[in-house]
C-alpha positions in Angstrom: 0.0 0.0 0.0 1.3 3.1 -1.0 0.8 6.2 1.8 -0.5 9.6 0.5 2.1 12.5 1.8 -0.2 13.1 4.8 -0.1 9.1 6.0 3.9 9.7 5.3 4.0 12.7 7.9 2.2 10.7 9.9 5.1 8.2 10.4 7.8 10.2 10.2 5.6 12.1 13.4 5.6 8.8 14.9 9.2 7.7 14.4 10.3 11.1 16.0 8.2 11.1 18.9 9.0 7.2 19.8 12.8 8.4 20.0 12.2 10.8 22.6 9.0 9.0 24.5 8.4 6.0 26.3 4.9 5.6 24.7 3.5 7.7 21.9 -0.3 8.3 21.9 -2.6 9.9 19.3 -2.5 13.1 21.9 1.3 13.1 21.5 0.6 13.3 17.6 -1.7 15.8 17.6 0.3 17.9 19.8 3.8 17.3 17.8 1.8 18.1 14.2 -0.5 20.7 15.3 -3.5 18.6 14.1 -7.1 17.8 15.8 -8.0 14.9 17.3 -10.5 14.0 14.4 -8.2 14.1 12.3 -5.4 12.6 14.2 -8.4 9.7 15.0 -8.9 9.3 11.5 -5.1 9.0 10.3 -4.4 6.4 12.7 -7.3 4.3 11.9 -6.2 4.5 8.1 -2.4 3.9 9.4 -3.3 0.9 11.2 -5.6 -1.0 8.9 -2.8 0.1 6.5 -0.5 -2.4 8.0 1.8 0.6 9.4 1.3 1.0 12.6 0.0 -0.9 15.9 -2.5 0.7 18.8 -2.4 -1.6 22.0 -5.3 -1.3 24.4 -3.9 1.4 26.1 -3.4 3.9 22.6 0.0 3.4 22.8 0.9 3.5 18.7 3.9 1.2 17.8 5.2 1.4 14.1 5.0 -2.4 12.3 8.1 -3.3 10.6 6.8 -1.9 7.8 6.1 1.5 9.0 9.5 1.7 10.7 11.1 0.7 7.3 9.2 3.8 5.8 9.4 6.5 8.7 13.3 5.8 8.5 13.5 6.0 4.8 11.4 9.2 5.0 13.4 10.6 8.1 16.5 9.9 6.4 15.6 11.9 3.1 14.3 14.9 5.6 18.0 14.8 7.0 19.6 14.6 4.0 17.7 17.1 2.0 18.0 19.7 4.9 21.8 18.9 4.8 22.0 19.7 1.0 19.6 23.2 1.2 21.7 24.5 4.7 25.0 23.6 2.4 23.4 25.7 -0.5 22.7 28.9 1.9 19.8 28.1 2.6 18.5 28.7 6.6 18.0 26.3 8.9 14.4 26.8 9.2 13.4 27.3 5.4 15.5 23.8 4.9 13.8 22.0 6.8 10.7 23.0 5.6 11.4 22.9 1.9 12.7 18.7 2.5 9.7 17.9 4.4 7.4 18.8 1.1 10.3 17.6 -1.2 11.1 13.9 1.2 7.2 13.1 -0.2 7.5 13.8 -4.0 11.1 13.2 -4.7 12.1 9.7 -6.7 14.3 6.9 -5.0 16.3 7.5 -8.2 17.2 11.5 -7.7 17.5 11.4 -3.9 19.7 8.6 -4.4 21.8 10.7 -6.7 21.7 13.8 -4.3 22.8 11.7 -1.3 25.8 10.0 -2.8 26.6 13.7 -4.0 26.5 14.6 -0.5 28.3 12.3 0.4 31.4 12.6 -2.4 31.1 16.3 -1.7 31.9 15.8 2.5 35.0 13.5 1.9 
């Protein structure tokens, strides 16, 4: 199943929080993304029948192995990309926001490229 950019910030959200947190609940989310709790409600009902993410009795949300596997390729381009922008000039702030809506759209095939750029570039 292939997430829509909102189910993608979802579990980036999640991955970020459960580094930090003992537990992550839908509250955490909400709090973290700014969101409602309909909508946060509704996202983790699509993540979980998605196969992404797991909700225990308590609302404690744990990411499958399949959701980690995404949140870290997704947290990894969001690192990357900022890394690239700050490089260029580009602030802190407007970096990070410019790879969070380019980590979503961006082919395997041209981050690929940029990253072992990077990565030639910091030798």
């Amino acid at each position: 199943m292939r997430l829509q950019e909102s189910g993608e910030m979802y579990i980036e959200t999640i991955h970020i929080l459960s580094k930090t947190k003992s537990v992550v609940r839908s509250v955490d989310i909400g709090e973290y993304m700014g969101y409602s709790k309909p909508s946060v409600s509704r996202a983790v009902g699509l993540l979980k029948n998605g196969g992404f993410i797991n909700v225990d009795k308590d609302g404690h949300i744990t990411l499958t192995d399949c959701g980690l596997a995404l949140a870290e390729k997704i947290y990894d381009r969001h690192k990357v990309l900022t890394n690239i922008l700050t490089s260029l000039g580009v602030s802190e702030k407007t970096a990070a926001e410019d790879a969070c809506r380019i980590e979503h759209v961006i082919s395997d095939e041209s981050f690929e490229a940029m990253k072992k750029h990077l990565n030639n570039t910091n030798k």
